[in-house]
N, C-alpha and C positions, 0 to 999 in steps of 0.2 A: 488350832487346838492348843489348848494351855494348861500346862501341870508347874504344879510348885508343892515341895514340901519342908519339913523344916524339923532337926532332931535333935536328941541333948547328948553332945560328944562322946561323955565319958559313955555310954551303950555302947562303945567299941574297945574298951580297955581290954588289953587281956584276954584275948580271942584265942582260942585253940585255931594252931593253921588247918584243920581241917574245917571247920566253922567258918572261915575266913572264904576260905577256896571254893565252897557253894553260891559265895555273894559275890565276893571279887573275883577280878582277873589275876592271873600273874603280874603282867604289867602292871594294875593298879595297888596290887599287894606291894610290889617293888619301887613303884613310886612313894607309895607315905612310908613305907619305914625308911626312907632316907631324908624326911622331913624331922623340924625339930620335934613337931605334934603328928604323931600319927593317926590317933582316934580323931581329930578333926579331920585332915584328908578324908580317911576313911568314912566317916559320917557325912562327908560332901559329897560322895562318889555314891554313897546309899538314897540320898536324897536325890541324886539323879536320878537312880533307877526307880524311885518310887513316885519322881514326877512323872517319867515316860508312861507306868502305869495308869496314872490319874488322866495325862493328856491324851492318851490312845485308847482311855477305858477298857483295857486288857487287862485282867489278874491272873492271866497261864505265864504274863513273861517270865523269862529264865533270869534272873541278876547275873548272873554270872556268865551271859550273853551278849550283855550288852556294857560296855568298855568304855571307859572316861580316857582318855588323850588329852597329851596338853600341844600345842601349835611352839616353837621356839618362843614367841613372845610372851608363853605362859596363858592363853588364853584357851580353856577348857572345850573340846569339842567331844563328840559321839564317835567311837572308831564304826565307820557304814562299813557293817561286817552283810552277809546276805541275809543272816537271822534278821537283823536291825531293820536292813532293807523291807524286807518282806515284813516288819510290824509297823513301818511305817509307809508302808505303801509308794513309795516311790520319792514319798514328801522331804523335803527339808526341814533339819531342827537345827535351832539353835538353844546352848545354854549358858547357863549364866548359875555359878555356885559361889556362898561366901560363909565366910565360918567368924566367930568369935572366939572366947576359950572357953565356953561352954553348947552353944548352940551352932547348928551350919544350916543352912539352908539354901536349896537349888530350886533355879526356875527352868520348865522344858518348855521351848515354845515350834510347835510344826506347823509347817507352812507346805 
């Protein structure tokens, strides 16, 4: 199953932390405000969740369920929480997010 989506940065300027806190995790909240661009992060970490949507054709997921991690090398993984587990059935994903200074866009691929 394969999901990709793709979105325009600035859609995350200037969030109320409670707006923020519905879509995001803590951890992922605390990762891009310590980035030079935040709304990119943060619209990378959106476009995950909206790929998983699209790859698992589910529209109940929770965003704020499901959690972007980065590996020490910097390479973006799924944190397999049991919500995650249980949407994906047991499957393996991999992703793959990239951003510009206006657009980001992530691919979900489950296996």
């Amino acid at each position: 199953m394969l999901g990709i989506d793709i979105e325009q940065c600035d859609r995350f300027t200037d969030w109320a932390t409670g707006k923020l806190k519905r879509i995001f995790t803590e951890n992922e909240i605390n990762y891009a405000t310590k980035q030079q661009n935040v709304s990119q992060h943060l619209c990378g970490f959106y476009c995950v969740k909206e790929a998983v949507v699209k790859a698992t054709n589910n529209k109940t997921i929770k965003f704020n369920k499901i959690e972007v991690l980065h590996e020490a090398s910097g390479k973006p993984f799924i944190n397999k929480t049991q919500y995650v587990s249980s949407i994906l059935n047991g499957k393996d994903v991999e992703i793959s997010i990239s951003h510009t200074a206006n657009f980001a866009v992530a691919v979900v691929q489950i296996n």
